[in-house]
N, C-alpha and C positions, 0 to 999 in steps of 0.2 A: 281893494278893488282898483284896478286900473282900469283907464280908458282910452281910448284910440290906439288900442293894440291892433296893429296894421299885419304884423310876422309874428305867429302863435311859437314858430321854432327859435326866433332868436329872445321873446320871452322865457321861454323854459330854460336855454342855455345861461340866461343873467339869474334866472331863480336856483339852479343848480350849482351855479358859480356861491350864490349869497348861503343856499341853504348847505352847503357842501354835503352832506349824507344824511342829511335828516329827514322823514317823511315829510311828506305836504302834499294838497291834494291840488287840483285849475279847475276849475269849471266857466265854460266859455258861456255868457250871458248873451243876450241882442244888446246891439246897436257898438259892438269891438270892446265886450265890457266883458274882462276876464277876472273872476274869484278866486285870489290865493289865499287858502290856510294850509297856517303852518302847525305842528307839535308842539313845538317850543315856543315859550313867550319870548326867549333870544333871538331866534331866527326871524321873528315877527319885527321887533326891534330892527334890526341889522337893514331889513328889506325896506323899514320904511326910513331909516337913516340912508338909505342909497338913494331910495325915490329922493328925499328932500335933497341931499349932495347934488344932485343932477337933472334938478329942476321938473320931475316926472311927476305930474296930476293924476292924484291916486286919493282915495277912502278910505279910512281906518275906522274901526270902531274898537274903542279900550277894551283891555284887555282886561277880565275878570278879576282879578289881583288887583288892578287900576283901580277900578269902581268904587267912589264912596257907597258907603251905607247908611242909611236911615233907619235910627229904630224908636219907636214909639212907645213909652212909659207908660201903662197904664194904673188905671185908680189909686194916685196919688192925689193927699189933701192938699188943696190952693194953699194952705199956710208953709208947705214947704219952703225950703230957702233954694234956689237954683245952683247958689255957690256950693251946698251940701253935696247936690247928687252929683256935682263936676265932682269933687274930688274925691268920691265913693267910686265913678267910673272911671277918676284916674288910677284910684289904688289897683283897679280889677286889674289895668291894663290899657285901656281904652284912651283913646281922644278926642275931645271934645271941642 
């Protein structure tokens, strides 16, 4: 999300520059507050490596891929040992 987009046309031209042929969609918000998504979690990247390069005040919200996850063990006895189920869920795969 950018803000104090002032020229909706010379935004599109730097989004088209960054996304080069990738879909993406704008949606113009109140108060000069325009919504870019992108397809690609690269071109998401790229856009928001330009904003910081050039000092542009902008919102992000991570990218699904990003997102820790939390998952919840159930009906397990208190006598278990914590160090156990680490490295049950390290064998799986997982990190802890």
């Amino acid at each position: 999300m950018l803000r104090s987009v002032v020229n909706y046309r010379e935004l599109i031209k730097l989004v088209r520059h960054i996304a080069e042929d990738e879909q993406y969609c704008t949606k113009c918000l109140v108060n000069n507050v325009t919504k870019i998504n992108c397809v690609k979690p690269e071109t998401c990247r790229k856009q928001v490596r330009y904003c910081e390069e050039n000092n542009i005040f902008y919102r992000t919200y991570r990218l699904e891929e990003e997102r820790a996850y939390r998952t919840v063990i159930k009906y397990l006895h208190h006598s278990n040992d914590t160090e156990d189920i680490r490295e049950e869920l390290y064998e799986l795969g997982h990190s802890v």
